[in-house]
VEXPADO-346088 format. One line per 3 residues: number of its first residue (from 0); their letters; for each residue y negated, z negated, x of C-alpha. Coordinates in Angstrom, 3 decimals. Layout:
// residues N
NUM) a) Y/Z/X ~ ... .
// end
This chain:
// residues 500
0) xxx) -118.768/-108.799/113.444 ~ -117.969/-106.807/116.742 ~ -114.465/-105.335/116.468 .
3) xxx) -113.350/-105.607/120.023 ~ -112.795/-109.628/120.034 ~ -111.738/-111.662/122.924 .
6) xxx) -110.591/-115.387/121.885 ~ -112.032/-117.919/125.040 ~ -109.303/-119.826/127.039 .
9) xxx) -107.776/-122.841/125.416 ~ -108.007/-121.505/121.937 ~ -105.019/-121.480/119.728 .
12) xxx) -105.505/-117.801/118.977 ~ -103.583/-115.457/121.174 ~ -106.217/-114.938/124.088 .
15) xxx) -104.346/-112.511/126.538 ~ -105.580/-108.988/124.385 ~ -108.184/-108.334/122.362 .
18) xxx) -108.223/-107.964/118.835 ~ -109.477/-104.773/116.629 ~ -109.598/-106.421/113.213 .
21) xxx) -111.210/-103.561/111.850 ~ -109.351/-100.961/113.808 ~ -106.326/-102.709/112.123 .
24) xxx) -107.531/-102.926/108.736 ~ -108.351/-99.632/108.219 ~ -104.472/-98.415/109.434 .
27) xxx) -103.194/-101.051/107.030 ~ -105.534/-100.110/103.726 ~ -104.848/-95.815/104.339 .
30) xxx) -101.333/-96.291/105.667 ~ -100.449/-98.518/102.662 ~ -102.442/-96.270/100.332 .
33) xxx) -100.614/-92.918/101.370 ~ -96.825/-95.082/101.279 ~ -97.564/-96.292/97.912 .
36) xxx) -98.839/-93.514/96.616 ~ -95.318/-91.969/97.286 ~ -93.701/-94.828/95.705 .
39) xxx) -95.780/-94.944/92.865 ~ -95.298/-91.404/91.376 ~ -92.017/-92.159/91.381 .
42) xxx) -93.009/-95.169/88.869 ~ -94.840/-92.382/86.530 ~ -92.435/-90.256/86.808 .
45) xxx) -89.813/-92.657/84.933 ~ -91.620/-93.130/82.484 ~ -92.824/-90.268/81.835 .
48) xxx) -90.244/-86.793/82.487 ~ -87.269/-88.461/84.011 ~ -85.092/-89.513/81.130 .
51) xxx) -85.414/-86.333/79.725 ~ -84.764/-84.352/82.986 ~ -82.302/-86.149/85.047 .
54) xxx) -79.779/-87.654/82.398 ~ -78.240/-86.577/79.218 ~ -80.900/-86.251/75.802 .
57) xxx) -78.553/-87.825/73.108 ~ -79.419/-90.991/73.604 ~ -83.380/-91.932/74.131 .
60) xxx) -82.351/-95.753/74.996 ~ -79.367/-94.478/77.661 ~ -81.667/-92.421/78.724 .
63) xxx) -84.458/-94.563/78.994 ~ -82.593/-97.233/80.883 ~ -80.844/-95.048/83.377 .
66) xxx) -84.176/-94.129/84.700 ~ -85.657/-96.900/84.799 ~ -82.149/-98.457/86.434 .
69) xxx) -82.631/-95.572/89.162 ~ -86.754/-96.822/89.796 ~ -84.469/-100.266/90.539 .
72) xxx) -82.627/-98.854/92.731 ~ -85.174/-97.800/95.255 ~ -85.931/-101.883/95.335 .
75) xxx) -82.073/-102.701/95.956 ~ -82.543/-100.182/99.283 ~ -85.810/-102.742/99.914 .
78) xxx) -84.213/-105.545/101.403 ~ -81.968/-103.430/103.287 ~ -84.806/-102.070/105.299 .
81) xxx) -86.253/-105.202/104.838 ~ -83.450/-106.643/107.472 ~ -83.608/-103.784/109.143 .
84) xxx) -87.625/-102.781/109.687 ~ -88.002/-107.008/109.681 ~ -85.835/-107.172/113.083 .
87) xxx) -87.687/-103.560/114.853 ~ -91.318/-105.091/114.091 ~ -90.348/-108.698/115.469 .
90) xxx) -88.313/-107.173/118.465 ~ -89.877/-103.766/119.085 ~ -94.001/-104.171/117.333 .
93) xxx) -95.782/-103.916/114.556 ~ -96.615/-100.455/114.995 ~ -93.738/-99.254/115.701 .
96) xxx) -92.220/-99.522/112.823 ~ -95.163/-98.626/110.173 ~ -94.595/-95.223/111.715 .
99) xxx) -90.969/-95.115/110.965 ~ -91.733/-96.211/107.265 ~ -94.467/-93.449/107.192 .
102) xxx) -91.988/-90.705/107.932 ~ -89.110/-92.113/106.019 ~ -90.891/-92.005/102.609 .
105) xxx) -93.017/-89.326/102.770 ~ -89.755/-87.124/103.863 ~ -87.806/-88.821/100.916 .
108) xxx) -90.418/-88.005/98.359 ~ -90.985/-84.468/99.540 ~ -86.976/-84.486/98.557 .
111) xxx) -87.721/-85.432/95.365 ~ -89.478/-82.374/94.127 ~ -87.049/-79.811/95.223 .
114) xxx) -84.244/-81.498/92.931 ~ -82.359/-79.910/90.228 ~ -82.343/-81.021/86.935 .
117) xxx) -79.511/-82.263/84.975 ~ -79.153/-79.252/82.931 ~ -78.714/-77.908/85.877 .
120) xxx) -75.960/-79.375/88.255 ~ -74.972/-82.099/85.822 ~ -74.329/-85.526/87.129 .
123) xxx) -75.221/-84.470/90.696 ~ -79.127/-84.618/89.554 ~ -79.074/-88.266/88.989 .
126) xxx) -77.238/-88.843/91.765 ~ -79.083/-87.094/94.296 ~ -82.352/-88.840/92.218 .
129) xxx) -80.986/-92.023/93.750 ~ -80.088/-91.321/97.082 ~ -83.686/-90.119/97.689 .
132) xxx) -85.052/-93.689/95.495 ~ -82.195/-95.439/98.411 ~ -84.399/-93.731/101.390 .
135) xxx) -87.769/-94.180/99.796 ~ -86.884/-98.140/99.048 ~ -85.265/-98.442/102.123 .
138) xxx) -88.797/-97.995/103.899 ~ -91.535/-99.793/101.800 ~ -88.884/-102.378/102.371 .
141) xxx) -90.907/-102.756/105.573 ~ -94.477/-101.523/104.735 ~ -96.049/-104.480/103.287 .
144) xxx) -94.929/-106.963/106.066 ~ -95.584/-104.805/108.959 ~ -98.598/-103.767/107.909 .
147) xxx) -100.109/-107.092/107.096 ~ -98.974/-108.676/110.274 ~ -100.750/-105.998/111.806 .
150) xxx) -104.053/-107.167/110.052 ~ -103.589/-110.949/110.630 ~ -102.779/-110.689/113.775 .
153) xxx) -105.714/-108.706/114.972 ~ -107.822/-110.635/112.609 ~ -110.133/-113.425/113.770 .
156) xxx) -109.534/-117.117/112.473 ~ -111.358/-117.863/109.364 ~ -111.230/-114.640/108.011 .
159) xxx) -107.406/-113.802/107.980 ~ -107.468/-113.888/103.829 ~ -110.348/-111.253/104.144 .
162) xxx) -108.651/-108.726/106.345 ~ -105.332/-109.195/105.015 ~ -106.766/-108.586/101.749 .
165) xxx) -106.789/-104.695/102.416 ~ -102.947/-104.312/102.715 ~ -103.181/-104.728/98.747 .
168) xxx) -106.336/-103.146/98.425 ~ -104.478/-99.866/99.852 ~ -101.708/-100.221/97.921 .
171) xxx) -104.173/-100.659/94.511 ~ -105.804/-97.315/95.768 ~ -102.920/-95.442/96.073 .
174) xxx) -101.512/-96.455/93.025 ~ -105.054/-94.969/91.666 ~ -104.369/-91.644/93.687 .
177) xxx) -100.820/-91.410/91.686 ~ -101.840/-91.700/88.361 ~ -105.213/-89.671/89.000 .
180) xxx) -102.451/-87.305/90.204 ~ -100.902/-87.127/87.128 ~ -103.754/-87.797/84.608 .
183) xxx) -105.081/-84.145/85.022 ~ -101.563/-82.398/85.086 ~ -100.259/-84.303/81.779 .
186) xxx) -103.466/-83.654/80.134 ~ -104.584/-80.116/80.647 ~ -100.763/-78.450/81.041 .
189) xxx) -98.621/-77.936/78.034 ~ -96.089/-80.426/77.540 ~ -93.240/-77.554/78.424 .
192) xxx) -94.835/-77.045/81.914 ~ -95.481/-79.886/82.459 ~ -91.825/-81.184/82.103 .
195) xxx) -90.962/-78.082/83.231 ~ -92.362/-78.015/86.642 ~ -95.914/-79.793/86.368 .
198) xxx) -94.323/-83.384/87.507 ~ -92.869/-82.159/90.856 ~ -96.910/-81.019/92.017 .
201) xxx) -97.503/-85.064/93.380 ~ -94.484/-85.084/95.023 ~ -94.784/-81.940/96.981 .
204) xxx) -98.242/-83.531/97.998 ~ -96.388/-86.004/99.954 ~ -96.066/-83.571/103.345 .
207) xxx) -100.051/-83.964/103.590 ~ -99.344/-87.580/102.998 ~ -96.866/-87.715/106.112 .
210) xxx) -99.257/-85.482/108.449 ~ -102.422/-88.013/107.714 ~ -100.556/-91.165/107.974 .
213) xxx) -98.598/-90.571/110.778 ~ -102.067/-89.464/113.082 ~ -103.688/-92.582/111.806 .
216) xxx) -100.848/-95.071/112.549 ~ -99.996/-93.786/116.252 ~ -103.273/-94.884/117.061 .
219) xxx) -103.329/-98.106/115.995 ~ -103.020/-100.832/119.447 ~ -100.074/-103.310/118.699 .
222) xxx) -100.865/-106.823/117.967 ~ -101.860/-109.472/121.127 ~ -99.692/-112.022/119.051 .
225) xxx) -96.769/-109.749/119.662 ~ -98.382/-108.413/123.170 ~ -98.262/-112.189/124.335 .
228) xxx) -94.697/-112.910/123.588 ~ -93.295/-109.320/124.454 ~ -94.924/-110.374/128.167 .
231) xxx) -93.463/-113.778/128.461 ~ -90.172/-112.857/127.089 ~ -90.352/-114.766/123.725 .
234) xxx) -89.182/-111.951/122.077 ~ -86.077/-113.623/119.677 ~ -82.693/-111.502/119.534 .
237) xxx) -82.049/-112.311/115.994 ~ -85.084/-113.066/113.827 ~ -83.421/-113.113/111.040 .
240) xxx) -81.320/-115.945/112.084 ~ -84.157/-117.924/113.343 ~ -86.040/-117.490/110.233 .
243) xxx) -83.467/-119.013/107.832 ~ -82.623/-121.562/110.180 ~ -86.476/-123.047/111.075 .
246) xxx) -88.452/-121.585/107.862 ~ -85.543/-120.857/105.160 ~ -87.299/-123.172/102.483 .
249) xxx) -90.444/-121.541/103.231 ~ -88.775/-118.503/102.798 ~ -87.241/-119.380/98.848 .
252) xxx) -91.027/-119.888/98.218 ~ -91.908/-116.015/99.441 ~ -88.810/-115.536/97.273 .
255) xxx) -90.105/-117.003/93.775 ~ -94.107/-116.165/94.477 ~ -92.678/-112.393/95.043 .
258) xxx) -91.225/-112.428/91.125 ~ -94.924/-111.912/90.227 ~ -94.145/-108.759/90.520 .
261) xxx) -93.482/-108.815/87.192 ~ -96.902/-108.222/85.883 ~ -97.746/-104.726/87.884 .
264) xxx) -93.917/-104.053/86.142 ~ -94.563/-104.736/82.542 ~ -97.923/-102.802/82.629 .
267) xxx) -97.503/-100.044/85.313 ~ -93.509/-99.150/84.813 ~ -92.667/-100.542/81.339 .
270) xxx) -95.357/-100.457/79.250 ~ -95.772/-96.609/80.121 ~ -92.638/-96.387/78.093 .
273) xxx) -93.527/-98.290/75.137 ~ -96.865/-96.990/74.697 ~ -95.862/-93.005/74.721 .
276) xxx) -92.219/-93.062/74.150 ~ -91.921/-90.979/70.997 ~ -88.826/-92.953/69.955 .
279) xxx) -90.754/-96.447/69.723 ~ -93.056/-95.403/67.431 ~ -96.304/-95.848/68.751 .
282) xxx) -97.904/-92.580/69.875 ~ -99.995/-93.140/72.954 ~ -100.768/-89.848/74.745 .
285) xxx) -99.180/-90.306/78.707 ~ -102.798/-89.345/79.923 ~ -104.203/-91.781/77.340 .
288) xxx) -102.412/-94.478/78.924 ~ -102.546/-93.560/82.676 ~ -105.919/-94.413/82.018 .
291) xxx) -105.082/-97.960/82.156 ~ -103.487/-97.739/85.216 ~ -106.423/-95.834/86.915 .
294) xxx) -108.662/-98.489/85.461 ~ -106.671/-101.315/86.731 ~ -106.511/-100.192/90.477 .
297) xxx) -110.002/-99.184/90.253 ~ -111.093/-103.015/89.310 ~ -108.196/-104.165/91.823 .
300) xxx) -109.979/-102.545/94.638 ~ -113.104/-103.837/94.055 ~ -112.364/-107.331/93.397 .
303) xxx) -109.818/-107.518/96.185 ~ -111.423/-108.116/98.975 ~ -113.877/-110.800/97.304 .
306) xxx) -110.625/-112.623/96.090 ~ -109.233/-112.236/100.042 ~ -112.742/-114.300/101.156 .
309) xxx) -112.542/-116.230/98.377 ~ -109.339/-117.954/99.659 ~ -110.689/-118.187/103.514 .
312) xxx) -113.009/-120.431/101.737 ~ -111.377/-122.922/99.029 ~ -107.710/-122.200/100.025 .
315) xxx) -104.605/-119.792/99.323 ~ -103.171/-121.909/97.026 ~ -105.657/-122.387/94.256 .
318) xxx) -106.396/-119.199/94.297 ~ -102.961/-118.064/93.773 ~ -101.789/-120.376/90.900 .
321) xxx) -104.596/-119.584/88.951 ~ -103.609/-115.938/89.575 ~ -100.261/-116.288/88.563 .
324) xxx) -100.575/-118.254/85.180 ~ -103.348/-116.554/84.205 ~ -102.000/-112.926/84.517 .
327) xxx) -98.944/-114.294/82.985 ~ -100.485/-115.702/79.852 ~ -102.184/-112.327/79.401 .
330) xxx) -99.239/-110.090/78.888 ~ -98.685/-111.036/75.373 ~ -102.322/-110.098/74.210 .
333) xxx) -101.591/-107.103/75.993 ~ -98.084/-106.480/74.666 ~ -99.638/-106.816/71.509 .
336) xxx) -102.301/-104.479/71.310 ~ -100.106/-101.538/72.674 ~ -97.679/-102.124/70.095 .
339) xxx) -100.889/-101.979/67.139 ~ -101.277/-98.582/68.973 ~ -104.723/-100.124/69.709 .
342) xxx) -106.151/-98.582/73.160 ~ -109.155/-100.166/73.573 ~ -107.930/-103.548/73.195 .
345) xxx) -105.132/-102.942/75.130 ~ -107.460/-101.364/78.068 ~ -109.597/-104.565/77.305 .
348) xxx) -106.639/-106.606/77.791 ~ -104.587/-104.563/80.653 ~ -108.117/-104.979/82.634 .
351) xxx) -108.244/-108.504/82.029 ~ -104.351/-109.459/83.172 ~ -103.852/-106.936/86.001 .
354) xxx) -107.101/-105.710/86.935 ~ -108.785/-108.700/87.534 ~ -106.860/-112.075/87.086 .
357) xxx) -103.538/-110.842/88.795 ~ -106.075/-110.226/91.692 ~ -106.161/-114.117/92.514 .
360) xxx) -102.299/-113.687/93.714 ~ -102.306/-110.048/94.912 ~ -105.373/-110.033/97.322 .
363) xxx) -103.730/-113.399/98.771 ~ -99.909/-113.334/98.826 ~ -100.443/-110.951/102.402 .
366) xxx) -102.311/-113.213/104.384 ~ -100.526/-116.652/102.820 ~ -96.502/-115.201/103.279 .
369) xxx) -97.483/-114.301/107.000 ~ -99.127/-117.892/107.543 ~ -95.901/-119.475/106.434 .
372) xxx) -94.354/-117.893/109.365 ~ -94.470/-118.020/113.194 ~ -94.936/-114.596/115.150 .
375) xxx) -91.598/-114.626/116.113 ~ -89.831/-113.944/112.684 ~ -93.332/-113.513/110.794 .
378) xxx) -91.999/-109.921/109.385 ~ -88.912/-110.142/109.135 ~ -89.212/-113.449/106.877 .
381) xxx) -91.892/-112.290/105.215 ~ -90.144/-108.706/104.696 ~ -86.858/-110.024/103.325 .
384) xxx) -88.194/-112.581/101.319 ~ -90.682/-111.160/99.878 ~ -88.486/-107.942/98.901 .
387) xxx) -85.573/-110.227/97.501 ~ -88.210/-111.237/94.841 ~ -89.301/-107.829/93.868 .
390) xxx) -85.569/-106.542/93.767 ~ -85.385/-109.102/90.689 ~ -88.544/-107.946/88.934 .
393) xxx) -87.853/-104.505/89.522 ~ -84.752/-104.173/87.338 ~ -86.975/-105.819/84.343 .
396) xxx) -87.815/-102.402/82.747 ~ -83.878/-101.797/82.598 ~ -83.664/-104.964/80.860 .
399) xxx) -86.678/-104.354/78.871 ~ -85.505/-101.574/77.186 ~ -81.986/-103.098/77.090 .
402) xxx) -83.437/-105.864/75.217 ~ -86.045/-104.070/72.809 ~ -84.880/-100.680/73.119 .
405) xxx) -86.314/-97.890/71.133 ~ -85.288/-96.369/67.916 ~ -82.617/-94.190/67.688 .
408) xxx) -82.143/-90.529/68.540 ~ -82.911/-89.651/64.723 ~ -86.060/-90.746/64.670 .
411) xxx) -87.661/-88.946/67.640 ~ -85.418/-85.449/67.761 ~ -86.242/-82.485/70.061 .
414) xxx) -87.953/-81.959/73.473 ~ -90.931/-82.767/73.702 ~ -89.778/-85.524/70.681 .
417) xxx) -91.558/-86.285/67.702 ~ -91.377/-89.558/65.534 ~ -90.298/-89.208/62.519 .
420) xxx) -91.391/-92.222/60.290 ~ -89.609/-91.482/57.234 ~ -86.031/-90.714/58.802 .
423) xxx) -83.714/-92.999/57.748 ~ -81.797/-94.829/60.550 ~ -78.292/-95.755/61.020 .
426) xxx) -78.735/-98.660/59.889 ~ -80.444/-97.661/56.427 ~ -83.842/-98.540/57.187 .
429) xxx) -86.703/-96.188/57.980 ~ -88.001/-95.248/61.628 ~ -91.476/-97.050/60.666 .
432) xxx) -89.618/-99.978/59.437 ~ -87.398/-100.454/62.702 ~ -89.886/-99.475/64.704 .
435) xxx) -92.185/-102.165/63.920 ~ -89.750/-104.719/64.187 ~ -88.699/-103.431/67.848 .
438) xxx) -92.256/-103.548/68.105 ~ -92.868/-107.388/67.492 ~ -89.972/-108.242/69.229 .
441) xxx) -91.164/-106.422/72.683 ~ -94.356/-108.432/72.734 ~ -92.223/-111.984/72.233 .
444) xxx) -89.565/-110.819/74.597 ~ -91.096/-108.826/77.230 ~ -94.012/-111.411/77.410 .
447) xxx) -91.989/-114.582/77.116 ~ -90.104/-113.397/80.124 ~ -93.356/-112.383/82.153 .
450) xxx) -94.952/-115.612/81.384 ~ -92.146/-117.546/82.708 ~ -91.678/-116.044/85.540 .
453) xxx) -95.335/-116.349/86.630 ~ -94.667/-119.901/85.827 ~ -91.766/-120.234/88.429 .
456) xxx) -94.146/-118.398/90.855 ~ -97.090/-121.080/90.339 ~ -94.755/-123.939/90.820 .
459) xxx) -93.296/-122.586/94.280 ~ -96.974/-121.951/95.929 ~ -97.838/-125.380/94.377 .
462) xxx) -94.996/-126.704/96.589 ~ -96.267/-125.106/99.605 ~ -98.481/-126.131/102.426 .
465) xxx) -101.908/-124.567/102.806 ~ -102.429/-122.845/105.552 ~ -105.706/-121.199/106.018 .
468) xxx) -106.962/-123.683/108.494 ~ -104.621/-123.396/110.639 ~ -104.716/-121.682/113.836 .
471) xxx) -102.511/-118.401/114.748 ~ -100.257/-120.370/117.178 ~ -99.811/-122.905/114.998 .
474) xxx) -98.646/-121.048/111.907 ~ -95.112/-121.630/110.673 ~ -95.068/-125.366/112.013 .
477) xxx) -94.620/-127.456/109.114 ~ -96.319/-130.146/111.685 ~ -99.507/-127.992/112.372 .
480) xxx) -102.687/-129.747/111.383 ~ -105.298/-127.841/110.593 ~ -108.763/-127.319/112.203 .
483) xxx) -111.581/-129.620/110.435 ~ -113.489/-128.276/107.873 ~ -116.323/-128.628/109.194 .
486) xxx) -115.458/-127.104/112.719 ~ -113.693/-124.301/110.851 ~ -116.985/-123.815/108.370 .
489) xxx) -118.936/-123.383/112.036 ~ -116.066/-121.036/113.310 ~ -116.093/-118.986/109.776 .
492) xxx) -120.228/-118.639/110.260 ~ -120.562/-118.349/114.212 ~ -117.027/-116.064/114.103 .
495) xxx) -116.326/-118.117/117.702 ~ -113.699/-120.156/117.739 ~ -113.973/-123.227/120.541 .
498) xx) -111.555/-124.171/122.876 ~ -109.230/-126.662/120.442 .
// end
């Protein structure tokens, strides 16, 4: 497929500028990959040095939950710049904005390596922690929408699930780049260094990260769907306002899909904890475990785009429920085998749930929130609704550990800490002996939630209209009918879509 396309007169597609679907695609998948790469090492590092560095040692579960509370907060800054990177890319372009969000994070992250611990300065380390997690939320509040309305709108009709696909596959690759970041540094430096100093080497990496993305993104051309209505002055003042006003159920949908979230959570962010947090017991080397993650975003990015075509074929929606219950059902397998200290099974398991089955609603949810939406408000409704959801999933691993904290200070003492099974703890039992029960009780708990929020999920894209047969200008009109399936088959094939 040539990537200079011109749509013929008459179409529904925007016809006025050309589109570069491939041009596009490739800004989306490295842009996305370099942002979430930042974002992600953030993720590690919770789980892995933060509590420990950033917030006082006497309690593992305070500590614990006040990092994971500060990962949150970089999701409460999302819709923020969610409303505020929504309104530049529906009033000033697409491109504009990714290039904002580039610098933004990669300038917030840099931050994050030259901070103090809390030994230290004291409270000002955690505090400073979240005003950089505040900037560095603040512009992947905008990242995802932009960059997939970039994609879909240069993409030709029929294939919009395929290009949009790449957003996602970015984002899986970068999250690969993070913990491949990490796996060598955790497993060949001491444990000392490494919390010494090691964990700061990914973020410093972050100033290449700025130099590359910003060189690819200025070069991207700005969407003809936005070109066309920039030139005949459709431009609206207040998207926002719009959005809620012709699209605001449409937008509660984005809202409850989004909590899926959950399952990237409870493996990437959460279950990083449980598996190698001395004070639960169960003694998974951090490298042993990143593992998983590498694994998963390596399947993710293979499978992606397949999934992407898969729905320009049968549909968004079937794709996307199966996605969701499936992945959701599989987090108590997996729960279960990390807490047997099993690795295999877990990989087995972690591979099955994230790296493959949570595929049928990642590789989608890009190109099926922007086709719920017209051009005019397309990112910011997709941006704030869509970033709403994830603020509620990303506070689970707070709760998690809330919930089913870990054991006690007595049982895992010192820095690096060790369990100690045959402790006694406060309340008279032994380590092992609590420890299992916390154990059982995350894979109920943790799961149970999961599950039912992937159930929620299903049941608002089940509500939904499909959209994939329906035609650019069309999109967003609940009274859009879309093209025949047969005509759209021969438009799919031929890749030229007839005057409609």
């Amino acid at each position: 497929m040539a990537d200079v396309i011109k749509e013929p007169p008459g179409s529904h597609e925007p016809t006025e500028f050309v589109k570069t679907p491939k041009k596009a695609a490739a800004s989306g998948w490295i842009g996305s990959a370099l942002e979430y790469y930042d974002f992600f090492i953030y993720a590690q590092a919770a789980g892995l040095v933060f509590p420990a560095l950033f917030f006082p040692g006497d309690n593992p579960q305070a500590a614990l939950v006040q990092s994971f509370a500060t990962f949150g907060v970089g999701y409460v800054a999302r819709p923020i710049g969610a409303f505020v990177l929504g309104h530049l890319g529906d009033t000033h372009g697409r491109k504009n904005v990714l290039v904002l969000c580039m610098l933004l994070i990669g300038a917030s992250t840099f931050g994050v390596a030259l901070l103090p611990t809390y030994e230290m300065v004291g409270v000002w380390a955690p505090i400073l922690l979240v005003v950089l997690r505040l900037i560095q939320g603040f512009a992947v509040g905008g990242e995802i929408a932009g960059a997939s309305a970039m994609i879909i709108e240069h993409s030709p009709f029929g294939r919009r699930g395929y290009y949009g696909s790449f957003t996602l596959q970015g984002v899986q690759a970068g999250q690969v780049l993070a913990a491949a970041i990490f796996l060598p540094l955790s497993y060949f430096m001491p444990a000392a260094a490494f919390q010494s100093w090691g964990w700061r080497i990914p973020f410093l990496l972050s100033a290449f990260v700025v130099l590359a993305g910003y060189q690819i993104r200025k070069n991207v051309d700005e969407t003809p769907a936005f070109q066309e209505e920039a030139v005949h002055g459709e431009v609206p003042a207040a998207p926002i306002v719009m959005a809620v006003k012709e699209n605001g159920i449409d937008m509660f949908r984005v809202f409850c899909m989004a909590l899926m979230n959950a399952i990237p959570t409870t493996v990437v962010t959460f279950g990083l904890a449980f598996a190698t947090n001395a004070a639960y017991g169960i003694g998974l080397g951090a490298s042993q475990y990143l593992w998983i993650t590498v694994s998963g975003n390596v399947v993710a990015v293979i499978l992606i785009p397949f999934v992407g075509n898969l729905s320009d074929r049968i549909g968004r929606r079937p794709v996307m429920i199966v996605g969701c219950l499936g992945s959701g059902l599989l987090a108590y397998p997996f729960l279960y085998f990390v807490s047997q200290d099993n690795f295999i099974m877990a990989w087995v398991f972690a591979m099955l749930m994230w790296g493959c089955v949570y595929q049928g609603y990642n590789a989608v949810f890009p190109a099926y929130y922007q086709e719920l939406f017209p051009t005019k408000t397309r990112v910011t409704a997709f941006a704030v609704s869509q970033n709403l959801g994830t603020l509620v999933t990303a506070f689970l691993p707070a709760i998690f550990a809330a919930l089913v904290g870990p054991t006690p200070a007595v049982c895992a003492p010192g820095k690096p800490a060790v369990f100690q099974p045959d402790t006694l703890a406060p309340s008279g039992e032994t380590c092992r002996a609590l420890a299992d029960s916390i154990e059982s009780s995350v894979v109920w708990t943790v799961g149970s939630i999961t599950f039912g929020l992937a159930i929620v999920a299903a049941i608002a894209c089940f509500s939904a209209r499909e959209t994939f047969r329906v035609h650019m200008n069309d999109l967003g009109s609940k009274d859009a009918v879309p093209v025949p399936k047969a005509e759209y088959d021969r438009i799919r094939e031929s890749g030229v879509d007839a005057p409609v």
